[in-house]
Structure formats: structure tokens, C-alpha cells
VEXVEXKOL-11959 format. One record per residue (C-alpha): y, z, x; residue in three letters; residue number from 1. Coordinates in Angstrom, 1 decimal, decimal comma. Layout:
// VEXVEXKOL-11959
      yy      zz      xx  residuo  num
       Y       Z       X      Ala  NUM
...
// end
This chain:
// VEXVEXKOL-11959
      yy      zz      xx  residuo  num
   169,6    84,2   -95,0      Unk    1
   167,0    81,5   -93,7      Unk    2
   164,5    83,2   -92,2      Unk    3
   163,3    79,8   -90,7      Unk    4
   166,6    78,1   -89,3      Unk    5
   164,6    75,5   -87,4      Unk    6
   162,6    73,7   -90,2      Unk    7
   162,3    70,5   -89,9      Unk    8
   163,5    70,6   -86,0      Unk    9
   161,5    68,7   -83,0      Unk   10
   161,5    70,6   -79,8      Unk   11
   160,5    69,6   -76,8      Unk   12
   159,8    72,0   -73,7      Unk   13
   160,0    70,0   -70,9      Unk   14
   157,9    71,4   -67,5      Unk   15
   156,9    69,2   -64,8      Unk   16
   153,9    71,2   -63,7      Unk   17
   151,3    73,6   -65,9      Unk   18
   149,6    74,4   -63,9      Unk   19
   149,0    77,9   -62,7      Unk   20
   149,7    81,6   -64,4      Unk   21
   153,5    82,4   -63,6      Unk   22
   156,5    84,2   -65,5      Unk   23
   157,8    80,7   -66,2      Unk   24
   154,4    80,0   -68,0      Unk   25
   154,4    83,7   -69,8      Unk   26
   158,4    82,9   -71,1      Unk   27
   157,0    78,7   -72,3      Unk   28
   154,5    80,3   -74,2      Unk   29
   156,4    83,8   -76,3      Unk   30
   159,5    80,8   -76,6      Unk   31
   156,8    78,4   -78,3      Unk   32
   155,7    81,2   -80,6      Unk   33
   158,9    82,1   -81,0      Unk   34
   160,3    78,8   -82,5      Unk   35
   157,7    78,4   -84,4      Unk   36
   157,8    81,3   -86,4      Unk   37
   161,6    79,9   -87,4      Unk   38
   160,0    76,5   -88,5      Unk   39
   160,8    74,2   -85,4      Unk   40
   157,7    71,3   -84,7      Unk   41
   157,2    71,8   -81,2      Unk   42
   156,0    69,9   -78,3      Unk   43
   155,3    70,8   -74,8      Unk   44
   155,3    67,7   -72,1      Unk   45
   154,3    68,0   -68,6      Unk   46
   153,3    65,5   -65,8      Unk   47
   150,3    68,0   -65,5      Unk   48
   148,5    70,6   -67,5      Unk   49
   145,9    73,4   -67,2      Unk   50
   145,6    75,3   -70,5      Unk   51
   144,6    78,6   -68,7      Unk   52
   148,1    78,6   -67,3      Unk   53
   149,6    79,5   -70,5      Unk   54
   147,4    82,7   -70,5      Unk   55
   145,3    80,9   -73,2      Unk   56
   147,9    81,9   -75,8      Unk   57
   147,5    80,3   -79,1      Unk   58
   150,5    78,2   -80,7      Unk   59
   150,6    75,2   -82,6      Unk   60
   152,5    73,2   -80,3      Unk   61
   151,3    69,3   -79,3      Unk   62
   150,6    69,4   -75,4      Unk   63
   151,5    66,1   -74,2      Unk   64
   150,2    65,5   -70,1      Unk   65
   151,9    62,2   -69,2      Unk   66
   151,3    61,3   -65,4      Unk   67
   148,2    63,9   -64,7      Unk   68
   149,9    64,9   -61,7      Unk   69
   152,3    67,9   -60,9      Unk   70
   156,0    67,2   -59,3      Unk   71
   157,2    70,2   -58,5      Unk   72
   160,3    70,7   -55,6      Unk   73
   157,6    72,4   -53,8      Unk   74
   155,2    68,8   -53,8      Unk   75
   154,9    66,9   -50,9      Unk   76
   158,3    64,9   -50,6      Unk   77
   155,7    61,3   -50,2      Unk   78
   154,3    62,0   -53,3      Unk   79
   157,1    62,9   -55,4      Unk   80
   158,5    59,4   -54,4      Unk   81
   155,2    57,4   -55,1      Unk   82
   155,4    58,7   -58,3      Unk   83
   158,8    59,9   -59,2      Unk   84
   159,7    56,3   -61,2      Unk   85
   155,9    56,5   -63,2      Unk   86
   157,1    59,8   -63,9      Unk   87
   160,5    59,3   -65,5      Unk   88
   159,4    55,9   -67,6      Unk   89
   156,4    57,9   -68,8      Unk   90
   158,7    61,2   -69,9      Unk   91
   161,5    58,3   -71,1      Unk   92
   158,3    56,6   -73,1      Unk   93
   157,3    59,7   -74,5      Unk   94
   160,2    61,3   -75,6      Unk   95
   160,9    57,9   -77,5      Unk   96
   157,8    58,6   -79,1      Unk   97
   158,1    62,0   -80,2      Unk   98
   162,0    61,6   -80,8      Unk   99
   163,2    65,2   -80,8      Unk  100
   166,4    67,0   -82,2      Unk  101
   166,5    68,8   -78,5      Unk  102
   164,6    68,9   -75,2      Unk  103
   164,5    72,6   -73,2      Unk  104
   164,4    72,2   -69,6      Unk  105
   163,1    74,9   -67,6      Unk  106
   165,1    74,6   -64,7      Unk  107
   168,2    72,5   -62,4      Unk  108
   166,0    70,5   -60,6      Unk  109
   163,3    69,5   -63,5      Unk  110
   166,7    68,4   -65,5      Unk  111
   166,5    65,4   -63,0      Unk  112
   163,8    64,2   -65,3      Unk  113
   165,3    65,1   -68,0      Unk  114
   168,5    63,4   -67,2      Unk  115
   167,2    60,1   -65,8      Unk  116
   164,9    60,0   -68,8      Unk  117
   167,0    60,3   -71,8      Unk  118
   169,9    58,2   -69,9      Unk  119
   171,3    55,6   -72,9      Unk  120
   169,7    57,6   -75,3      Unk  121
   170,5    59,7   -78,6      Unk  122
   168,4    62,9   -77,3      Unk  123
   170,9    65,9   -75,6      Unk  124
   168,7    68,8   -73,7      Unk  125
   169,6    71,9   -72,5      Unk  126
   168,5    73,8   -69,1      Unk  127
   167,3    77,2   -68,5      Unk  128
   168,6    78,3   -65,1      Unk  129
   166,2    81,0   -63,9      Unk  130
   167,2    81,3   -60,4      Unk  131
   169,7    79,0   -58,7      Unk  132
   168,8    76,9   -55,6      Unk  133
   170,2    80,3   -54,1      Unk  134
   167,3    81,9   -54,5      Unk  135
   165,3    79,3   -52,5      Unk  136
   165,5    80,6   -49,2      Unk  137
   164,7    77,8   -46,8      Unk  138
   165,3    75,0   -49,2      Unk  139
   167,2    72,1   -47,5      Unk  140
   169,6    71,5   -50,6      Unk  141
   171,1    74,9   -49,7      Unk  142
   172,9    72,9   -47,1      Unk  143
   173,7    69,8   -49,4      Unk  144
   177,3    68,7   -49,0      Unk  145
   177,8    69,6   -52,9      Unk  146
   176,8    73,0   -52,6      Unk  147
   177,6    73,8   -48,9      Unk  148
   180,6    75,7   -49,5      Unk  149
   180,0    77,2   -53,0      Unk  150
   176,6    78,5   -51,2      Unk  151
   178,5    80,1   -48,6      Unk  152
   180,6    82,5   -51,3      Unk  153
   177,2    83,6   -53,0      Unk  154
   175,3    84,1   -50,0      Unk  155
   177,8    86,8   -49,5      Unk  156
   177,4    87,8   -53,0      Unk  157
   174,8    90,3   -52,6      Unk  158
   172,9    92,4   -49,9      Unk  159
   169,6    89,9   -51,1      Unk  160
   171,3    86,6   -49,9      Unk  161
   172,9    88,1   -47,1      Unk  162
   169,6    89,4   -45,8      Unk  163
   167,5    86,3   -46,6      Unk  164
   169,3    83,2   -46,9      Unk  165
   169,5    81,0   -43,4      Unk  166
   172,0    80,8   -41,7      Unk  167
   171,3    77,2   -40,3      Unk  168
   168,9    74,5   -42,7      Unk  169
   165,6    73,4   -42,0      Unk  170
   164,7    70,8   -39,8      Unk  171
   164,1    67,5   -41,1      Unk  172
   164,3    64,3   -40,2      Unk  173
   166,9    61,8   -41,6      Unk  174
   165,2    60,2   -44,4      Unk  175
   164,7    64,1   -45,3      Unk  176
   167,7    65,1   -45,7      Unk  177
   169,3    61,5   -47,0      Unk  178
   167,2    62,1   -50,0      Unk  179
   167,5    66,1   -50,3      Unk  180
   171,1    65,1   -49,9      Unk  181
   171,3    62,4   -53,0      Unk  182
   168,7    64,8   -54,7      Unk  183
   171,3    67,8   -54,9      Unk  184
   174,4    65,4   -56,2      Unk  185
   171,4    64,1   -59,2      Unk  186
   170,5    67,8   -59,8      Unk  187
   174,2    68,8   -60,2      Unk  188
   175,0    65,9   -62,6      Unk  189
   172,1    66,8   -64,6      Unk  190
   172,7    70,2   -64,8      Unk  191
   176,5    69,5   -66,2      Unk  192
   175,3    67,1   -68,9      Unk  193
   173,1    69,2   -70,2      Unk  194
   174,4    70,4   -73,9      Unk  195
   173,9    74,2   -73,1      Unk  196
   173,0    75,9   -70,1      Unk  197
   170,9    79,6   -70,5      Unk  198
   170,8    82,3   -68,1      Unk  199
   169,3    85,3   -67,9      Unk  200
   171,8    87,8   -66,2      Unk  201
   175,8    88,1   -65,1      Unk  202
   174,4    86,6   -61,5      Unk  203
   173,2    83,8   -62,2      Unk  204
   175,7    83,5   -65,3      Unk  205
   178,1    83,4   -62,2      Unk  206
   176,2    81,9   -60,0      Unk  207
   175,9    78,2   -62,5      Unk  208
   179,5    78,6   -62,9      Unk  209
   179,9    78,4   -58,9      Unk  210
   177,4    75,5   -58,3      Unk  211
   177,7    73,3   -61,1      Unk  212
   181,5    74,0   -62,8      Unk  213
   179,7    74,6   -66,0      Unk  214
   179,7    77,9   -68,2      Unk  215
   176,2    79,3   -69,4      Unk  216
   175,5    81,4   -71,9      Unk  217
   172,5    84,5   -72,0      Unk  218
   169,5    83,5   -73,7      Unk  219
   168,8    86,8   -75,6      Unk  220
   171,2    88,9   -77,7      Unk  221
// end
């Protein structure tokens, strides 16, 4: 039996921001190990990147920083539109570059990236779904025409939603919630052309099945 099944494999973890100590961070950096140790030549790229957020952990893995700038949901919306274009043609650029046998996306909407990026190329990705847009109470794409009613049969899913998700969106003005709308129909595309989809538990295994007509499978055994 091969003990190192990846061998001669490029893999590229795809995060838009590295910046600060987080589970995400602590799962990027045990996966890196971990796909090492079966041979794979890996390469982390990120739009920004602060090695302490990675807990300092040593791998072998190529940190690539393409933009210097974080673009996170959680960014200013202004800012994530001045530089959302520099940011796709320098992951697109990039990726080119390092030409990988797979790209791991951490999450729905950092697929966007992903998606726009490797559009009318050879290079497939998957997406590791964490937590659904469910989860992000107050978040305007809750209410996006594409999920409106599929996030009305979770929120009544569990005693959690029920309690925290709002029952009315945010308010925002137009140009907010034109491009939250058009957003949430890129996120969803992205999300069903990714190769494989990983989930960590039955509710959000039936949660991506719900929201983006795709089946995921758990990323442990």
C-alpha cells in the first residue's frame, strides 16, 4: 500500500485572508502537515498573510501573498470592489504559475475567487463548507432571492437558527443589496462547480444540499 498517495501532487490552499489565530487557521495548518506527510507539494496563497496566524507551525509549504490586502465578507464592501478585479487576475496569474493538480477552498464565498479565477482553465478545486451562510446571522445574503426560501426551511431546522437568525434583513441601501444580491447567485455557482464539496457534520452535509443542490461528502473517516 503507498504510504504517500500524493507524490508528485500540487496543492493549493486557497484563503483570502491570514491573518489572525482562528480554527480555520489551526485546520490550514494540521491539513498542510497532513498532505505532506502523503507526498503532495503544497502551496498556500492568500491576498494577505501574517505567519503568527498559523500558530507558527512549521510545514514546508510555499506561502504565496498576492495583493497584501485581506478580502474577507466581513471587509468593507468599497474596498472589496476597488480591489476585487486585482485580486482575481493576481490569484488567476498565480495559479498559472504554480499550475496545481487541485486548489482547496476554505469556504462558499472565497470559492468566488476561486471560480472567477480558474474560469477557461484546466485547474478543478474543491470547497470546504464550514458553516453555511446560515450561520451568519445578520448577513444580507440570507435574504438573497437564491436562498430566500431554502433559508426559511433551515432556519426552522434547529432551536440555534430559530433563536438567532432575523427575521427581517439588514438595512442597506440599493447598490447594497444589488450587489449582495448578484454576490449570492456567484457564490452559489461557485460552490456547484466545485469538483467536491467537504463538510464536517450531517447539518451542514444537509444544509449544502439545501442551498446549493449539490451533495457533500465528510472530510474525515
Amino acid at each position: 500500500m503507498n504510504s504517500r498517495p500524493l507524490e508528485g501532487k500540487k496543492v493549493v490552499f486557497f484563503h483570502a485572508d491570514i491573518y489572525s489565530p482562528g480554527g480555520s487557521e489551526r485546520l490550514l495548518a494540521g491539513v498542510v502537515k497532513e498532505f505532506e506527510k502523503q507526498g503532495a507539494s503544497t502551496h498556500i496563497v492568500t491576498f494577505k498573510y501574517n505567519p503568527e496566524a498559523l500558530f507558527n507551525e512549521s510545514f514546508q509549504a510555499k506561502v504565496h501573498e498576492v495583493i497584501g490586502r485581506g478580502l474577507l465578507y466581513s471587509t468593507p464592501l468599497w474596498l472589496r470592489l476597488l480591489y476585487f478585479p486585482r485580486a482575481v487576475l493576481a490569484l488567476r496569474k498565480r495559479l498559472k504559475a504554480i499550475r496545481p493538480d487541485i486548489i482547496i477552498s476554505r469556504s462558499p464565498f472565497e470559492s468566488i475567487y476561486v471560480y472567477l479565477a480558474t474560469l477557461f482553465t484546466r485547474f478543478s478545486y474543491v470547497t470546504h463548507i464550514h458553516t453555511t451562510i446560515s450561520w451568519d446571522c445578520g448577513d444580507i445574503r440570507q435574504f438573497a432571492l437564491i436562498y430566500r426560501k431554502t433559508m426559511k426551511k433551515i432556519t426552522r431546522s434547529t432551536a440555534g437558527h430559530r433563536e438567532f437568525t432575523p427575521k427581517t434583513p439588514p438595512k442597506a441601501n440599493p447598490v447594497k443589496r444589488l450587489i449582495s444580491e448578484l454576490t449570492a447567485i456567484v457564490e452559489y455557482f461557485a460552490v456547484r462547480k466545485a469538483k467536491k464539496i467537504f463538510v464536517l457534520s450531517n447539518q451542514m452535509k444537509w444544509e449544502t444540499s439545501e442551498l446549493y443542490h449539490r451533495e457533500a461528502a465528510f472530510c474525515y473517516t
